[in-house]
N, C-alpha and C positions, 0 to 999 in steps of 0.2 A: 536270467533275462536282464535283469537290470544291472549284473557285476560284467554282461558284455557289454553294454550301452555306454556305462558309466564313464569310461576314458571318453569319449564321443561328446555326451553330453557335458562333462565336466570342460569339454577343452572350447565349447560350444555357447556353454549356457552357465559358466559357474567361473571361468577365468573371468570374472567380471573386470577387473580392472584393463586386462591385457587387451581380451575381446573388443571395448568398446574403449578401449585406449586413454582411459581418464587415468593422470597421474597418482602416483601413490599420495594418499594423505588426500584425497579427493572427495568430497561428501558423496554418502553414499550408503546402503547397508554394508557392500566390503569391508568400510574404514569405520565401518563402526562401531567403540571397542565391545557394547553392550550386546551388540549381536554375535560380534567373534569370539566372546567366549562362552556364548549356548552350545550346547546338543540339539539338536535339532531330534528327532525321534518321532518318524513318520508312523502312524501306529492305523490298523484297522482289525475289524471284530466283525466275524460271520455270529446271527442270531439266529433265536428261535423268538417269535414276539404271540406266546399261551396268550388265551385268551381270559381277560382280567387278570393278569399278572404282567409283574417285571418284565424287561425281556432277558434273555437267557442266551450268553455267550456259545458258541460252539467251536469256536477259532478265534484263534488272535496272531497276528505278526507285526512285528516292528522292524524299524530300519532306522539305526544312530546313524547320525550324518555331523561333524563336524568339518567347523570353518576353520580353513588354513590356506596362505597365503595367495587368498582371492579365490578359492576353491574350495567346494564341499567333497569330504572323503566320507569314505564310509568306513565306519569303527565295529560297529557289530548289526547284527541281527537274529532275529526271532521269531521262531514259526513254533502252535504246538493247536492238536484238536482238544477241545475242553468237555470233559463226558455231561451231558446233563441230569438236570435230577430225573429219577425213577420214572415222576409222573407226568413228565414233560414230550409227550410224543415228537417224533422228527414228523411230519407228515409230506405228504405228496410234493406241495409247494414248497416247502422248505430244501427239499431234494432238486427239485429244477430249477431253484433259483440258486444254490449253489454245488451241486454236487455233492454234498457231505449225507452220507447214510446214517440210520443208527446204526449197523453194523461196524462201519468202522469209529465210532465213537464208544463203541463196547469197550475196549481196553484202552481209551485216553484216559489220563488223569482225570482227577477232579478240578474246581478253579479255585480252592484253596490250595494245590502246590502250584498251577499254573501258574496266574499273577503272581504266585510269593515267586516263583521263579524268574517271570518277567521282572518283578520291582527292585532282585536281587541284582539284577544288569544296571540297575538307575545308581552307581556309587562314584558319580564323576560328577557332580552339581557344576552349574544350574542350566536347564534346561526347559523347552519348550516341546510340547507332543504337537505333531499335524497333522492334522484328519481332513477330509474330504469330507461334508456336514459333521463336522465335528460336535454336533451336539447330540447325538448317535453315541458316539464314542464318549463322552464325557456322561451319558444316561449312566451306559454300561460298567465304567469304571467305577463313577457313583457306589454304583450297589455291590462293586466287588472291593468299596475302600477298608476292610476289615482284613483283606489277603494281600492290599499293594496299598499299603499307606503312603508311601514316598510317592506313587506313578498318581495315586490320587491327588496329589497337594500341587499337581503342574499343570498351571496354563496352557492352556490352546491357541494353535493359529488354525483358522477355517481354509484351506485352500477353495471354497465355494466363496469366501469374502474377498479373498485376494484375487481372484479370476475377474470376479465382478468390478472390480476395481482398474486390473490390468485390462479388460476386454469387455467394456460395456456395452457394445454394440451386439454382441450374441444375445440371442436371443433363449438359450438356453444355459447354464452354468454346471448341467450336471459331468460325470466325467467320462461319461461317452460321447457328448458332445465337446468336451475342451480336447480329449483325445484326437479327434477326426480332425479339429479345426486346428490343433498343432502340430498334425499328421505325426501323431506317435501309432506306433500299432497298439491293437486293442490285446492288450495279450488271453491266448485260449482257455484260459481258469478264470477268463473275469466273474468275479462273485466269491473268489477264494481270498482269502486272506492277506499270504505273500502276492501274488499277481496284483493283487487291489494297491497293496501299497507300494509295492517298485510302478507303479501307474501315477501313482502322487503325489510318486517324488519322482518324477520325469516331467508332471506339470508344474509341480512346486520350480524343479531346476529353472521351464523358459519362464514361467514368471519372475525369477530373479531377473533374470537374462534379462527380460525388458523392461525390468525396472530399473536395472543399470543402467541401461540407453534412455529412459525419459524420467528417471529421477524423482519420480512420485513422492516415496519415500525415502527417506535417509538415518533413520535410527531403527533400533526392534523398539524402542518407545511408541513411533511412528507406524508402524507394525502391527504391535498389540491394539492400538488406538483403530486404526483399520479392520483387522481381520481377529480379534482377541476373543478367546472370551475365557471367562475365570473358571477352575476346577464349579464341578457341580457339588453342592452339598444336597441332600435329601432331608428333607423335611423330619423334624423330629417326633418321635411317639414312634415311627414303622420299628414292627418284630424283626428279629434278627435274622429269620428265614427270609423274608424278603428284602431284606438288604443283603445277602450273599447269593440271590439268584433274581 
C-alpha cells in the first residue's frame, strides 16, 4: 500500500523544495542539516492492555524513511506478530479491534527475539521513531528496553502533536479523522500494525508538505520542541517480569 503510494506521495508531499519552489539553501526542514541526517522510523504496536498489568505487545512494524535530496525514501521495514505470555488471554475485544487471534500468535516468536530483532535494524545512527500518540509506543518499548536497548534510547515525534500544530482547526486529531480530512484512504487492516504505520507516514508525508508551504518550522530542533517527547524510562524498583511484558 504504501511502496504504491510512495512515488505519488513523495513527488507530492516530500519534493519539498521543488514542490513549493523554495530555492536550495532555503530555510526550512529540507535544508536542515540536523533533520537530513535522521532516520526517520515510523513505528506502531498492536496490544493487549491485562488488567493491573503492563500492556503486552502483539505486533509491531516499522518504516525507516530517510531524507535525500528534498525527499523521503524508504530504507527498510518491519513487520512480525509477538507471542504473549501464557497467562495473558487474547479476548473478544482484543480480536475486533484488531484482527490478531491466539491462534495465530501460537507459533510467533517471543519479544525477546522480536525487538532484539527489530533493534538489530537501528545500525545507521541517529534517528528519530514516529508514532501516532506516541506515548503508547514509547509505554511499550519502555518495558521491552532489556530486548532493544538501542530502539529504547530514541526520541519521539508525536504525529498527534504535529497535526495539532499543522491543522488546528480540526476538531479531532485522531487518525481516522486526519486520514478523511487528507482524503488518504483508510487502509482495510486498520488496527494492524504495518496498515497503522504506512497511515502515519502518509500523514507524517502532507504534514511536511504543508509545513514546507507555511514555514512553521524550520529545524528538527524546532521539531522536537513541537512535537517531542524523550524515550520513556520506568520507574525504578519494577521486577524484571514486568519490565519485559
Amino acid at each position: 500500500m504504501f511502496r504504491r503510494r510512495s512515488a505519488t506521495i513523495q513527488r507530492e508531499a516530500l519534493a519539498m523544495d521543488r514542490a513549493h519552489h523554495l530555492p536550495p539553501g532555503e530555510v526550512g526542514l529540507a535544508a536542515d542539516a540536523g533533520f537530513a541526517r535522521h532516520t526517520l522510523v515510523v513505528i506502531d504496536f498492536e496490544g493487549l492492555t491485562p488488567a493491573g498489568r503492563s500492556p503486552v505487545p502483539i505486533e509491531v512494524a516499522a518504516l525507516a524513511l530517510t531524507p535525500e535530496a528534498g525527499e523521503l525514501v524508504e530504507r527498510w521495514r518491519f513487520q512480525a506478530l509477538i507471542r504473549p505470555p501464557a497467562d495473558v488471554p487474547v479476548t473478544a475485544r482484543d480480536i475486533r479491534q484488531s484482527g490478531i487471534t491466539a491462534a495465530m500468535l501460537a507459533d510467533a516468536a517471543g519479544p525477546e527475539h522480536v525487538m532484539a530483532a527489530l533493534d538489530a535494524r537501528l545500525d545507521a545512527p541517529p534517528y528519530r521513531l514516529i508514532a501516532h500518540g506516541a506515548s503508547t509506543e514509547a509505554t511499550l518499548i519502555a518495558h521491552q528496553a532489556a530486548h532493544c536497548p538501542t530502539l529504547a534510547a530514541v526520541p519521539l515525534l508525536d504525529t498527534v502533536r504535529m497535526a495539532r500544530l499543522a491543522y488546528p482547526g480540526l476538531s479531532s486529531h485522531g487518525l481516522d479523522a486526519l486520514l478523511s480530512y487528507l482524503r488518504i484512504p483508510i487502509p482495510a487492516d486498520r488496527h494492524r500494525a504495518m496498515p497503522d504505520v504506512e497511515a502515519t507516514a502518509s500523514v507524517l508525508l502532507r504534514i511536511l508538505a504543508d509545513n514546507a508551504a507555511t514555514r512553521r518550522l524550520s529545524s528538527l530542533r524546532e521539531l522536537d520542541a513541537a512535537a517531542g517527547r524523550p524515550p520513556k524510562r520506568l520507574p525504578s524498583g519494577r521486577g524484571a517480569q514486568e519490565q519485559l511484558f
